[in-house]
N, C-alpha and C positions, 0 to 999 in steps of 0.2 A: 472648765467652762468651755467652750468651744468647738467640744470634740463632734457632736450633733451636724452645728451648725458647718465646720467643714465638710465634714459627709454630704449635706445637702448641698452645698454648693460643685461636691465633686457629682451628683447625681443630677442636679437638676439645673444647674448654670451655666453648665459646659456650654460655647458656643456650639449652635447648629452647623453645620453645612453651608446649609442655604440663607444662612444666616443676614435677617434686614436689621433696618435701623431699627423699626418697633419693636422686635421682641430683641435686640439690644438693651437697649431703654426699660423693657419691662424687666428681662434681668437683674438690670443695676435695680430698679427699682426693688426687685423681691429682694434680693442683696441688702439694702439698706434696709427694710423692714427687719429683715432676721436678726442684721446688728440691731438695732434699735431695740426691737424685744428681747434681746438676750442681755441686753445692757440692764432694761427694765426689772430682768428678774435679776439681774447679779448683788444686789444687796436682800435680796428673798423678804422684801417688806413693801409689798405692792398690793394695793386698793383694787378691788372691781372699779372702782371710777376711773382709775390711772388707766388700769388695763382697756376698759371700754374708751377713755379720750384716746386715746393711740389708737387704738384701730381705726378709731374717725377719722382722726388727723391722716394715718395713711390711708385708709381709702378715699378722704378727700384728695388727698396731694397725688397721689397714684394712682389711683382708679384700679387699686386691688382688688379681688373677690374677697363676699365674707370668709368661703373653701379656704383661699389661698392667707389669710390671717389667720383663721381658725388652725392651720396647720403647721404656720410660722409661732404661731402662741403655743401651740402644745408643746412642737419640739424646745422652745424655750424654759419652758416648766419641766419638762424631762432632764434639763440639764440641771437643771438645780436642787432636785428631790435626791 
């Protein structure tokens, strides 16, 4: 399980340079999305409802893109297939 989601945080979470408090914050945020969805699928018995209330819930709570869930959801399901 996990192996994905490491990768992505080794490619896409690393702090910048010039590193601000918002794309801090947006970080942790993707951060916790990708746990979430990877939690989501680790019993592999998840509803298009479940899947679609989650991404609500984080793009309400986050102000995620649909891109940036669409891409957290896929690698999620790649981990589990």
């Amino acid at each position: 399980m996990f192996n994905n989601i490491s990768q992505y945080f080794d490619k896409c979470l690393k702090p910048a340079a010039a590193d601000t408090p918002a794309s801090k914050e947006h970080r942790l945020q993707l951060a916790s999305a990708a746990l979430l969805m990877e939690l989501c699928c680790a019993d592999q018995n998840f509803s298009n409802e479940e899947v679609t209330e989650l991404k609500k819930i984080l793009h309400e709570c986050f102000s995620l893109k649909e891109e940036e869930l669409e891409d957290l959801w896929k690698m999620a399901r790649e981990e589990v297939s």
